[in-house]
Every structure is written in structure tokens, then in C-alpha cells.
C-alpha positions in Angstrom: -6.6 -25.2 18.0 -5.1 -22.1 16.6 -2.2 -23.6 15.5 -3.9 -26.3 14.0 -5.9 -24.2 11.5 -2.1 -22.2 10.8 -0.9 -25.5 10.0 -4.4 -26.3 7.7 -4.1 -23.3 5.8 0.0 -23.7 5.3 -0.6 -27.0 4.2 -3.3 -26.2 2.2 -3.1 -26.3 -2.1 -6.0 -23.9 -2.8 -5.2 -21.2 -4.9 -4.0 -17.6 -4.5 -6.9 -15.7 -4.3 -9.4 -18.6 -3.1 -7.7 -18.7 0.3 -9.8 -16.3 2.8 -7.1 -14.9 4.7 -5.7 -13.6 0.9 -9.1 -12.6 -0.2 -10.5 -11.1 2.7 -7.9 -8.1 3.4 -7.5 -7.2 -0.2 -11.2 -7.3 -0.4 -11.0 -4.9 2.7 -8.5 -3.1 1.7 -9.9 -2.2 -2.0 -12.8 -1.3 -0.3 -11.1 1.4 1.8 -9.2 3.0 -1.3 -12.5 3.0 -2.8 -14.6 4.7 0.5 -10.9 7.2 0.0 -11.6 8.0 -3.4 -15.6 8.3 -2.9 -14.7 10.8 0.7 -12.1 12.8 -1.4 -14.5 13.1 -4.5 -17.5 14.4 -2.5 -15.5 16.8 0.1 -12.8 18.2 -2.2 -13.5 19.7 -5.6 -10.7 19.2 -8.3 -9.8 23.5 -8.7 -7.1 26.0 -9.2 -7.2 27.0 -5.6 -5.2 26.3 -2.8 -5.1 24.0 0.0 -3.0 22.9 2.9 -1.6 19.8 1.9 1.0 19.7 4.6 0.4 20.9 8.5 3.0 20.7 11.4 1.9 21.0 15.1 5.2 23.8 15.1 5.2 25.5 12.2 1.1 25.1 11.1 0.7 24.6 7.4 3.9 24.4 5.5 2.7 22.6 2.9 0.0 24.6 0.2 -0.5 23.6 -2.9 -3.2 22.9 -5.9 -6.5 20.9 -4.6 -5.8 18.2 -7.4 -2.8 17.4 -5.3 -4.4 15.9 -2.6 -6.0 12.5 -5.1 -1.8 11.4 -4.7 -2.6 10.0 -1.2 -5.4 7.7 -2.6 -3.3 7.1 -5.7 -0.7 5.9 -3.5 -2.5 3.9 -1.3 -3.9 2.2 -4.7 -0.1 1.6 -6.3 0.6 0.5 -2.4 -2.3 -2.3 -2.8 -0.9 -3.3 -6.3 2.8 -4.1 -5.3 1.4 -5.6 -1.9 -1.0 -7.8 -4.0 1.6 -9.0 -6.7 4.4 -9.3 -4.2 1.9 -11.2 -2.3 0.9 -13.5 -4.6 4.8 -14.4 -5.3 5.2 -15.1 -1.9 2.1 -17.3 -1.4 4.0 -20.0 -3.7 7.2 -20.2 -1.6 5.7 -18.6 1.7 2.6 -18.8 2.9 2.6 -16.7 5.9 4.5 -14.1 4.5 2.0 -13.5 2.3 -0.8 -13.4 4.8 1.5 -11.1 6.8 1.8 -8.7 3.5 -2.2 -8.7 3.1 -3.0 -8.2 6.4 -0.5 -4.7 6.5 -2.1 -3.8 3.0 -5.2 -3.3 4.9 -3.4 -1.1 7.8 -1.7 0.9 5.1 -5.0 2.0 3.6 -6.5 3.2 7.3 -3.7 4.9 7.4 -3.8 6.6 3.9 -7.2 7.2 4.7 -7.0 8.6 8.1 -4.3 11.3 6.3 -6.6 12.9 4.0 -9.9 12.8 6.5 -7.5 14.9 8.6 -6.9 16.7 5.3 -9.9 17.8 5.3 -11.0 18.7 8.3 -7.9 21.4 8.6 -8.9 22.9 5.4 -13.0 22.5 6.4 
């Protein structure tokens, strides 16, 4: 059963982003970067001061910096989505599982981004 809907959706000509295992993780994994962006916005103010951007079990916080400096993780995990949406979509021409395989770790890659800066700010809470 399984493997007949793989095989439906391999053979299938819809396009790109009409197919649901394409449009369901990037949908997922936009809206991630966006709850990222909306967490870090309301939790971390955009100042001068410091705070640990860095923190090792050993050494404790080895990593201070500028609070601005902490929006790279989101813009990461954005630019991440980009390249894994375009690379994606130039896969799902020649390869159609590869693509669902690059969708489907998009949406990882964002818990993970994510997961980084809630730990973020709980150490400098």
C-alpha cells in the first residue's frame, strides 16, 4: 500500500510546489523560521549589551557577544530554507525522492535552529 502511493507520487506530473509532500514541509518549515523570528523578537531586544552567544558544558560561556548577534541563527535557518527549496525544486525534475528527502530535512534543520536559540535564551534568562 505504501509503496504504491511512492510509486503514485514518483509517477506523478503535477508540479513542483502542488505536490503535498513538497508543499507541506516547506510550509512547516517557513512556519518555524517564522515562530524563530516572532520568539527572538519578543524575548531578545536588538541592544549594545552583551549576551552569551556561545556556552560549553566545560568551559561555561565562551562565546559573548552583541545581542543583535543572536538574529544570525534565524537568518541562517532562512538562507538554509532557500538553498534547500531551490535545490529542491531542481531535483524534483530529475529526482523525485531526493527532493522529498531535501524538504523533509528542511523541516528538521529549522527545529534544530530553533531549539539553539530557545536554549539561547533560557541561559541568558
Amino acid at each position: 500500500m505504501l509503496l504504491d502511493k511512492l510509486n503514485q507520487l514518483l509517477a506523478s506530473k503535477r508540479p513542483f510546489i502542488s505536490e503535498p509532500f513538497n508543499l507541506v514541509p516547506i510550509a512547516l518549515a517557513l512556519l518555524f523560521n517564522i515562530i524563530h523570528w516572532v520568539i527572538l523578537a519578543s524575548k531578545v531586544k536588538i541592544s549594545s549589551s552583551s549576551i552569551v552567544l556561545h556556552y560549553n558544558v566545560i568551559y561555561g560561556a565562551d562565546l559573548i557577544d552583541k545581542a543583535y548577534a543572536i538574529y544570525i541563527i534565524p537568518a541562517a535557518a532562512l538562507l538554509i530554507l532557500i538553498i534547500n527549496f531551490l535545490l529542491a525544486n531542481y531535483f524534483f525534475k530529475r529526482e523525485k525522492l531526493a527532493a522529498f528527502f531535501i524538504n523533509f530535512s528542511t523541516v528538521i534543520v529549522q527545529l534544530i535552529f530553533l531549539i539553539a536559540s530557545i536554549n539561547l535564551i533560557r541561559i541568558n534568562g
